[in-house]
C-alpha positions as CSV (number, residue, x, y, z in Angstrom):
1,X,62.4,200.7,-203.4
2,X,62.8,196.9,-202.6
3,X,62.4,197.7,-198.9
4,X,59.0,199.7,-199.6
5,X,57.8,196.9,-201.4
6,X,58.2,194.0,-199.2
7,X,56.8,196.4,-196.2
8,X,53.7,196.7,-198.5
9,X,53.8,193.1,-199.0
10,X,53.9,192.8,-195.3
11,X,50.9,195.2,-194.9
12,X,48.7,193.6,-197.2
13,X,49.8,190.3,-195.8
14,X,48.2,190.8,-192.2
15,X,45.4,192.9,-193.7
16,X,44.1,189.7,-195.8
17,X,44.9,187.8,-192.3
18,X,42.7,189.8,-190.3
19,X,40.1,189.4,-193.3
20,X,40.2,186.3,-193.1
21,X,39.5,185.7,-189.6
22,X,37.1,188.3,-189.0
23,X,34.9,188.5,-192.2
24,X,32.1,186.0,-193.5
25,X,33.0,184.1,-196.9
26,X,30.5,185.6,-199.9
27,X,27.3,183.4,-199.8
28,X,27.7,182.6,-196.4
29,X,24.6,181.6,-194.4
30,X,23.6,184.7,-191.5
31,X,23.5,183.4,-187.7
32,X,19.9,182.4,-186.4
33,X,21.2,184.9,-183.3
34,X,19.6,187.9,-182.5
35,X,21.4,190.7,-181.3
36,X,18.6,192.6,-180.7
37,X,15.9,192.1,-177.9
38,X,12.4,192.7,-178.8
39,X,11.1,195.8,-176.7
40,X,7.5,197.2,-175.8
41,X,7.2,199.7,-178.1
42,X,7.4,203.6,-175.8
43,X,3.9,205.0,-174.7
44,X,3.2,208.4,-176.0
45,X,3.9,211.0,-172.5
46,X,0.1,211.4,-171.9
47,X,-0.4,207.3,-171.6
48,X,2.8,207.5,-169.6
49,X,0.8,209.7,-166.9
50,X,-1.9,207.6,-167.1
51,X,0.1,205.0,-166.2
52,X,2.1,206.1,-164.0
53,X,-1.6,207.5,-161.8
54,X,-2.8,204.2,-162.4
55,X,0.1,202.5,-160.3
56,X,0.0,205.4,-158.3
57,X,-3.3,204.5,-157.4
58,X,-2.6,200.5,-157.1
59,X,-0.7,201.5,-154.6
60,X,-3.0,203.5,-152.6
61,X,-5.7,201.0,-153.3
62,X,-3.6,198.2,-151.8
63,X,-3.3,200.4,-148.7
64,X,-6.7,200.8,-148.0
65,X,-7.5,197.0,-148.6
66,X,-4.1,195.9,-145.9
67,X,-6.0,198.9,-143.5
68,X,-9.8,197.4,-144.3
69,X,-8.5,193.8,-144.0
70,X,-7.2,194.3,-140.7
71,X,-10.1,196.2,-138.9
72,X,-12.7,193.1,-140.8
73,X,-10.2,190.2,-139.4
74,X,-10.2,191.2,-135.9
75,X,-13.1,189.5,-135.2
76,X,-12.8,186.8,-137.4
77,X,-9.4,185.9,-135.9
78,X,-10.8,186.1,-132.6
79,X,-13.1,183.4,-133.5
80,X,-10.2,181.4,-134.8
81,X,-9.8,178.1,-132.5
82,X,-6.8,178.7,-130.0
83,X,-3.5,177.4,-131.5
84,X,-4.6,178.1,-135.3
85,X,-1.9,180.2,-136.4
86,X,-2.8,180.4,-140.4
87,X,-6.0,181.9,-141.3
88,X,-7.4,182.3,-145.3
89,X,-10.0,184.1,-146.4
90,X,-10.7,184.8,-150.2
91,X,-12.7,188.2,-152.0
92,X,-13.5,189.1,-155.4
93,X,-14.8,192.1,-156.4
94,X,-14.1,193.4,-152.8
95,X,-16.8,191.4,-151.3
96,X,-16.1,188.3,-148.7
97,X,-16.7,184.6,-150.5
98,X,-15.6,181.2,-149.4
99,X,-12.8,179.7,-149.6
100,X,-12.0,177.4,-152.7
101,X,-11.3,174.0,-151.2
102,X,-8.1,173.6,-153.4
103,X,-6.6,176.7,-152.1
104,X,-7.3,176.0,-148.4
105,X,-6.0,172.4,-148.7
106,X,-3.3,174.1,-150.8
107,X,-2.1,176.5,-148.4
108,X,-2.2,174.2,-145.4
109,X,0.0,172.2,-147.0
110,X,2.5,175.2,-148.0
111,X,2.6,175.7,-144.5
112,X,3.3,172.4,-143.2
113,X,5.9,172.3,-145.4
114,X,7.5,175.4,-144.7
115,X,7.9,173.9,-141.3
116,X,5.4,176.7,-139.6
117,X,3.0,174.8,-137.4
118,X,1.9,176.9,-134.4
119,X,3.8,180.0,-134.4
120,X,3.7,183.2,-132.4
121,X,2.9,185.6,-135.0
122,X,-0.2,184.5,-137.3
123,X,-0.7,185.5,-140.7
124,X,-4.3,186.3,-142.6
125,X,-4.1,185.3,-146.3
126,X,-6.4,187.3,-148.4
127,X,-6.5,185.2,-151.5
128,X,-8.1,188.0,-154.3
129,X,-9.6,186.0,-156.8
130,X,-9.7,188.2,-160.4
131,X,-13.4,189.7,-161.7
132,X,-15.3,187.7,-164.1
133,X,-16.2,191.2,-166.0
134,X,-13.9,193.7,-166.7
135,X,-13.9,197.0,-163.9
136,X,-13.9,199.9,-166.4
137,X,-13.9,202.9,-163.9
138,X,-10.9,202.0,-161.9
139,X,-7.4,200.5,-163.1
140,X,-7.6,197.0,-162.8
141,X,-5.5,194.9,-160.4
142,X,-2.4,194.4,-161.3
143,X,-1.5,190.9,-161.4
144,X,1.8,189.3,-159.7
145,X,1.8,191.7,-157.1
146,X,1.5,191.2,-153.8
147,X,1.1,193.4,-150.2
148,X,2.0,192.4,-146.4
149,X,1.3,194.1,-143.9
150,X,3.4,193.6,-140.8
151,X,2.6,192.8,-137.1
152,X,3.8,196.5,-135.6
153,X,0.7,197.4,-137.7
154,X,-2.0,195.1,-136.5
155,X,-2.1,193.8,-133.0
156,X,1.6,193.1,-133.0
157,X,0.6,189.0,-133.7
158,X,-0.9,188.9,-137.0
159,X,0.9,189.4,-140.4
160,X,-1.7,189.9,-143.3
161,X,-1.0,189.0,-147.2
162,X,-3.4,189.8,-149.9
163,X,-2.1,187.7,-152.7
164,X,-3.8,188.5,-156.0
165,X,-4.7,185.7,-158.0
166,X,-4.6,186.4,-161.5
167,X,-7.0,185.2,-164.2
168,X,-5.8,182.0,-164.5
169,X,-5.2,180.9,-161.4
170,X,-8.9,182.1,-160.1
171,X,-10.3,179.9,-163.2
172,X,-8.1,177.1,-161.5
173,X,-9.3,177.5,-157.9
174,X,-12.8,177.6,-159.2
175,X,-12.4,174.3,-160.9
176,X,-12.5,175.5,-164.3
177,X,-10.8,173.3,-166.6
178,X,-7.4,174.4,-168.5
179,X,-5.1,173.2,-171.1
180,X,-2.5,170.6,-169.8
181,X,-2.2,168.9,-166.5
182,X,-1.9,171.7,-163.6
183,X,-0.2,169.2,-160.8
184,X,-1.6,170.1,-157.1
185,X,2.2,170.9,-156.4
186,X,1.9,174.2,-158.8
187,X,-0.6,175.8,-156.6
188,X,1.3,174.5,-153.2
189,X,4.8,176.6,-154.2
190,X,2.8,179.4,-155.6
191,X,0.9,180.0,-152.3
192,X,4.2,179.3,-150.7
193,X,6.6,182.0,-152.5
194,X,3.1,184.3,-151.5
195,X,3.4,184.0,-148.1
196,X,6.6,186.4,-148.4
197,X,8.2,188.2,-145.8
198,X,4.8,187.1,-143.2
199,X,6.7,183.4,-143.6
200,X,9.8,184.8,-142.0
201,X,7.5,186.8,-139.4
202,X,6.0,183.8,-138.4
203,X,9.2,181.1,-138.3
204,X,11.0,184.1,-136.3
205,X,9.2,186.4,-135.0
206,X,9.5,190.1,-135.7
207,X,13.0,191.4,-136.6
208,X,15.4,193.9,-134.4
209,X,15.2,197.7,-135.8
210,X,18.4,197.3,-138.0
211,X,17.5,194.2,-139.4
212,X,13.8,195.3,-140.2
213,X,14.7,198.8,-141.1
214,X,17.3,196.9,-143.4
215,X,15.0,194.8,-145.3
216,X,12.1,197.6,-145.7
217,X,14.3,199.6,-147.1
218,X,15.2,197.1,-149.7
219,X,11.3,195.9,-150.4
220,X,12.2,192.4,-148.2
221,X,14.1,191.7,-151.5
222,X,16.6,189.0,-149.7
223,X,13.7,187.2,-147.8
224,X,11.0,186.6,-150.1
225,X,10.6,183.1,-149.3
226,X,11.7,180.8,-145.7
227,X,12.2,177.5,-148.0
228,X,14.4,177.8,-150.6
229,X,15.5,174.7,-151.5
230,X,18.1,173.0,-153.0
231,X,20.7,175.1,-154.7
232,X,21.8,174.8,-157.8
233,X,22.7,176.6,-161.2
234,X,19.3,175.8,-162.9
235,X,17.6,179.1,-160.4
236,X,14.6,181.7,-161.1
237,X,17.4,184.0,-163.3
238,X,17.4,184.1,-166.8
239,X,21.5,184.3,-165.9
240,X,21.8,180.9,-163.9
241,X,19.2,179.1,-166.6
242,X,21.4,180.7,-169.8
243,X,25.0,179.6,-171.1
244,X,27.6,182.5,-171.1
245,X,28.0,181.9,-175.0
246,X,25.1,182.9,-175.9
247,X,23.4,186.4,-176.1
248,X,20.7,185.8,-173.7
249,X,23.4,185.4,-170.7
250,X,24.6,188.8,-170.7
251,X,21.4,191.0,-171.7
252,X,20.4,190.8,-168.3
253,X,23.8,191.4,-166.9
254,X,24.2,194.5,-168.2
255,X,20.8,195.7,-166.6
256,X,22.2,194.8,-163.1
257,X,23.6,197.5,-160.8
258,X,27.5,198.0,-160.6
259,X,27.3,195.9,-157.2
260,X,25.6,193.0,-158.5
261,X,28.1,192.6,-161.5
262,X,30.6,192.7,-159.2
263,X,29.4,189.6,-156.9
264,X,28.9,187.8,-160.3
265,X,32.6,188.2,-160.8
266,X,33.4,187.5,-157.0
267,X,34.6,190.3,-155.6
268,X,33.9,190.2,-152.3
269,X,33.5,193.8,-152.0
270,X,30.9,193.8,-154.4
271,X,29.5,191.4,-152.6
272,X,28.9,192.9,-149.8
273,X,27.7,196.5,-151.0
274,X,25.1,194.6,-152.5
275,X,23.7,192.9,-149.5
276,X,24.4,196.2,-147.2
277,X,22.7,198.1,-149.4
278,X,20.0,199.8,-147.6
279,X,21.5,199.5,-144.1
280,X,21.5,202.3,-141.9
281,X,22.3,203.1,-138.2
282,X,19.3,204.7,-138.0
283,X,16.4,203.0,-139.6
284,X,13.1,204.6,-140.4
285,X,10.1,202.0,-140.7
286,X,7.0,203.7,-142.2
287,X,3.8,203.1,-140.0
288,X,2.0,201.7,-141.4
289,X,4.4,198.9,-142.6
290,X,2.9,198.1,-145.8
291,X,5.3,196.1,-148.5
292,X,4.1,195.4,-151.6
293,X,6.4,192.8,-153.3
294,X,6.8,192.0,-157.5
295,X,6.2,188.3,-157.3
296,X,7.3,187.9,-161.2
297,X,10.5,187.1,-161.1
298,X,11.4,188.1,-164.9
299,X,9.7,191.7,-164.2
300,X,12.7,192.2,-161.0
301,X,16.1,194.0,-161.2
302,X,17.8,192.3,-158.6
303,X,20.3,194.1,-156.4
304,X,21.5,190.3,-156.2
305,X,21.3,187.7,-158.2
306,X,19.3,184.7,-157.3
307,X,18.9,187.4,-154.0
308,X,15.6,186.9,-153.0
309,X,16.1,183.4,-151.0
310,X,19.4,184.7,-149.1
311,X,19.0,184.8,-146.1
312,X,17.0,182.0,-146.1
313,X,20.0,180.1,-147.3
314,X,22.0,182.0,-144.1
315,X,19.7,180.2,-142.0
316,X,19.7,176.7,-143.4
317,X,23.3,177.5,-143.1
318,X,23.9,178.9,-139.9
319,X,20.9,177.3,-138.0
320,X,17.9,178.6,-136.3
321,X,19.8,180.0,-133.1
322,X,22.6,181.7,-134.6
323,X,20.3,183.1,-137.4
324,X,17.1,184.5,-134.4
325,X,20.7,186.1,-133.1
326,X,21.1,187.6,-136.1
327,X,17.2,188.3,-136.7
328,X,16.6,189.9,-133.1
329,X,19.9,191.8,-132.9
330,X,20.8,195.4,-132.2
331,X,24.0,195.5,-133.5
332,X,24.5,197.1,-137.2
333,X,23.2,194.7,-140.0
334,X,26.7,193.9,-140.9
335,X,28.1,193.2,-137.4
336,X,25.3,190.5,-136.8
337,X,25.8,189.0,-140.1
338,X,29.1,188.7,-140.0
339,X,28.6,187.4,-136.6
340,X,26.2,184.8,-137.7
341,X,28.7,183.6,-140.5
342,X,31.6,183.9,-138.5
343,X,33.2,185.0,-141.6
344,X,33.1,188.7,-143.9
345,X,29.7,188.9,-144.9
346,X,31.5,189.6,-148.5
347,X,33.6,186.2,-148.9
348,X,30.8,184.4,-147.8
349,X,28.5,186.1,-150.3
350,X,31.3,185.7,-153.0
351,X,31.1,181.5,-152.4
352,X,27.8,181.6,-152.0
353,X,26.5,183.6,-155.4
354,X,29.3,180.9,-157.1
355,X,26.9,178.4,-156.5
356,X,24.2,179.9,-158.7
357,X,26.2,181.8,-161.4
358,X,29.7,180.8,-163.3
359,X,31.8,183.8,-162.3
360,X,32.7,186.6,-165.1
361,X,35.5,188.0,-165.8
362,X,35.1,192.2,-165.8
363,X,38.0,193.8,-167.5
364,X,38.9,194.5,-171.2
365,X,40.3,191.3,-172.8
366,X,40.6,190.7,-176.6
367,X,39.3,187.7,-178.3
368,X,41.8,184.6,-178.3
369,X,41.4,184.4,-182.1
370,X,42.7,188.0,-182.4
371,X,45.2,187.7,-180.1
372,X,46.8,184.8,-181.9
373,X,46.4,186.5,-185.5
374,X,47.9,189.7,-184.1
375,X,51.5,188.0,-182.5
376,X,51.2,185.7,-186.1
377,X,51.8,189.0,-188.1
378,X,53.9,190.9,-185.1
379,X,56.3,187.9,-185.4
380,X,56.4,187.8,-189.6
381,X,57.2,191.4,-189.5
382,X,60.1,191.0,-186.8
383,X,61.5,188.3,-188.9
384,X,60.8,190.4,-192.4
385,X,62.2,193.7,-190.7
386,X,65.6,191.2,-189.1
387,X,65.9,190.0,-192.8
388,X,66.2,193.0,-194.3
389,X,68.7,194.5,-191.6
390,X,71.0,191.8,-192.4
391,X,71.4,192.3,-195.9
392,X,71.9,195.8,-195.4
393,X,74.7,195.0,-192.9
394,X,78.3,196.5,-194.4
395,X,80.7,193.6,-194.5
C-alpha cells in the first residue's frame, strides 16, 4: 500500500511538472502572435469560372499583343539608327503614344547598368501605361505581369517585352505627383527586373535547345534578372527577410515544394532536383515562344528560394566564357552545369542557397524544455523505484 502511494506521489509529481512548464499561469497576458494568417475569403464556383476565363483570356490577350507588336515594330526597328540595340515604345488603351521622358531616360540607364551596350540580339520594350477610365467589357489588365517574346519568334534578333505599368507607376511616368519622395532609382530597378529573360537574350545571345527548353519549361524562373547584386540574407523572400522564431518564417515554408525545403536544409540532393526540375533530353519549345512572367515577388511559389537571380549568380561566378559554354551547350542541362561549376550542381546549390537562408533542420525533434523536464522526472522515478527496491531487499 506504501508502494502504491509513493508511485502516485511520483505520478502526480511529473504531472504538476509538465504543468508547470507547459501551461500559462491564471491572469496571464495572451501573446500578441498570430497563429493564423489572414486569407482572401473563397469565391463562390460561378465567380471562380469567371475568373479563371478572365486569366484565361489575359493570356490570350497578351498573345495577340507579343504577335501585333512584332508585325508594328518591324518597321520601326528598321528605322532605328544602326548600333541601337534597345528600342521603347509606350501604349495605352492599345493605341501608340510617346514615350514619357522619365521612362526613356530610366530605361537607358537600366541598360547601361546591366552592362548591355550594343548587343546582338535587340529587345523592344512595350511600356503599357494603365487606362485613365475603367474598360468594363473586357477583364482588365492584370497588373505585375509581364510577357517576352523571344527571338526564334521574330526575326531571330529582337526580343520584345510588354511590361505593364500599373496605376501608379503610369501616374508616375506622367508626372503626376504622389505621396513621399519616389527616388529616380525606383523606376531604374523596376524597368530593370522587367527586362526579364530578353536581358539574358541580349548579354548572351539565344540559349542551346536543353538550356532553353530547360528554362521554358520552368517560366525562366532562375533567370529573371542578369544583375543581381550583392547577396545577402536581407533578399526578395519573406524567408530570408523573417527570423526563424517567429511565425512569419515558416508560413511560407511549408507552401514550398518538397525540393525546395530540402535545399533550405542543405541537402544537396534537394538541391539539385530543384534546379533540374524541368530538364529534359528532349525539349519541346512552343512556337511561338511567348513567356509571361509574375513579376510580384510575394504572389510566386518558388521552386527555389531566392531562385529567380541563379544563374545570374552562376555567371558572376563562373565568368562570361564558362557560363556562354554553359548557355550555348548541347550537352544535358546538368552535364553543362556541372561543367561550368566544376563541382555537383547540388553541393554548389547547397552553399550557395546558405548564403540567403539559415539552414533548417527537417526531422522530428522535441522541444529542449520538454526534453529536460522529461529526463528530470525519468531520473526521480529511477531513484524512487531504486529506493524502494532496497528496502525491500531480504537481509
Amino acid at each position: 500500500m506504501a508502494s502504491l502511494r509513493r508511485w502516485i506521489l511520483v505520478g502526480l509529481v511529473g504531472c504538476f511538472a509538465l504543468a508547470l512548464a507547459y501551461l500559462p499561469p491564471r491572469g496571464a497576458t495572451p501573446s500578441e502572435r498570430s497563429f493564423f494568417m489572414p486569407q482572401s475569403r473563397r469565391g463562390t464556383p460561378a465567380r471562380q469560372r469567371a475568373q479563371a476565363l478572365a486569366d484565361e483570356w489575359r493570356g490570350a490577350d497578351a498573345s495577340l499583343r507579343l504577335l501585333r507588336a512584332r508585325r508594328e515594330l518591324q518597321g520601326l526597328l528598321r528605322e532605328a539608327r544602326a548600333g541601337t540595340s534597345l528600342v521603347v515604345v509606350s501604349e495605352s488603351a492599345d493605341v501608340a503614344i510617346p514615350t514619357p521622358p522619365i521612362v526613356d531616360s530610366a530605361i537607358h540607364v537600366a541598360w547601361r547598368q546591366l552592362g548591355l551596350g550594343e548587343t546582338k540580339v535587340r529587345v523592344a520594350v512595350i511600356i503599357q501605361l494603365a487606362v485613365a477610365t475603367a474598360v468594363h467589357d473586357r477583364p482588365a489588365i492584370e497588373e505585375g505581369i509581364a510577357a517576352y517574346l523571344a527571338p526564334d519568334s521574330t526575326d531571330r534578333t529582337t526580343c520584345i517585352a510588354v511590361l505593364p505599368a500599373g496605376n501608379y507607376w503610369t501616374r508616375v511616368f506622367r508626372g503626376a505627383r504622389v505621396s513621399g519622395r519616389l527616388p529616380f532609382d525606383a523606376a531604374v530597378l523596376t524597368l530593370k527586373t522587367g527586362l526579364g529573360p530578353c536581358a539574358f537574350y541580349a548579354a548572351y545571345g539565344t540559349p542551346g535547345k536543353s538550356v532553353r527548353g530547360w528554362l521554358v519549361s520552368r517560366g525562366w524562373d532562375l533567370a529573371l534578372t542578369v544583375d543581381a547584386g550583392a547577396r545577402g540574407r536581407q533578399g526578395n523572400s519573406p524567408i530570408g527577410m523573417a527570423e526563424a522564431r517567429h511565425y512569419s518564417y515558416w508560413e511560407p515554408i511549408y507552401s514550398l515544394p518538397p525540393t525546395a525545403v530540402a535545399c533550405i536544409a542543405s541537402r544537396p540532393e534537394g538541391c539539385r532536383a530543384a534546379v533540374l526540375a524541368g530538364a529534359s533530353d528532349d525539349p519541346a519549345i512552343p512556337f511561338p515562344d511567348i513567356v509571361r512572367i509574375e513579376q510580384r515577388w510575394w504572389r510566386r511559389i518558388p521552386r527555389l528560394v531566392e531562385g529567380q537571380r541563379f544563374l545570374a549568380d552562376v555567371a558572376d561566378e563562373v565568368g562570361r566564357h564558362r557560363f556562354l559554354r554553359f548557355w550555348t551547350s548541347a550537352l544535358p542541362v546538368d552535364t553543362a552545369l556541372a561543367a561550368a561549376l566544376k563541382r555537383p550542381v547540388g553541393e554548389w546549390t547547397a552553399d550557395w542557397e546558405r548564403g540567403f537562408v539559415q539552414p533548417i533542420r527537417l526531422g522530428p525533434a522535441a522541444p529542449l524544455g520538454g526534453v529536460v523536464i522529461a529526463l528530470t522526472i525519468a531520473v526521480f522515478a529511477i531513484v524512487v523505484v531504486a529506493g524502494t527496491a532496497s528496502r525491500r531487499q531480504i537481509r
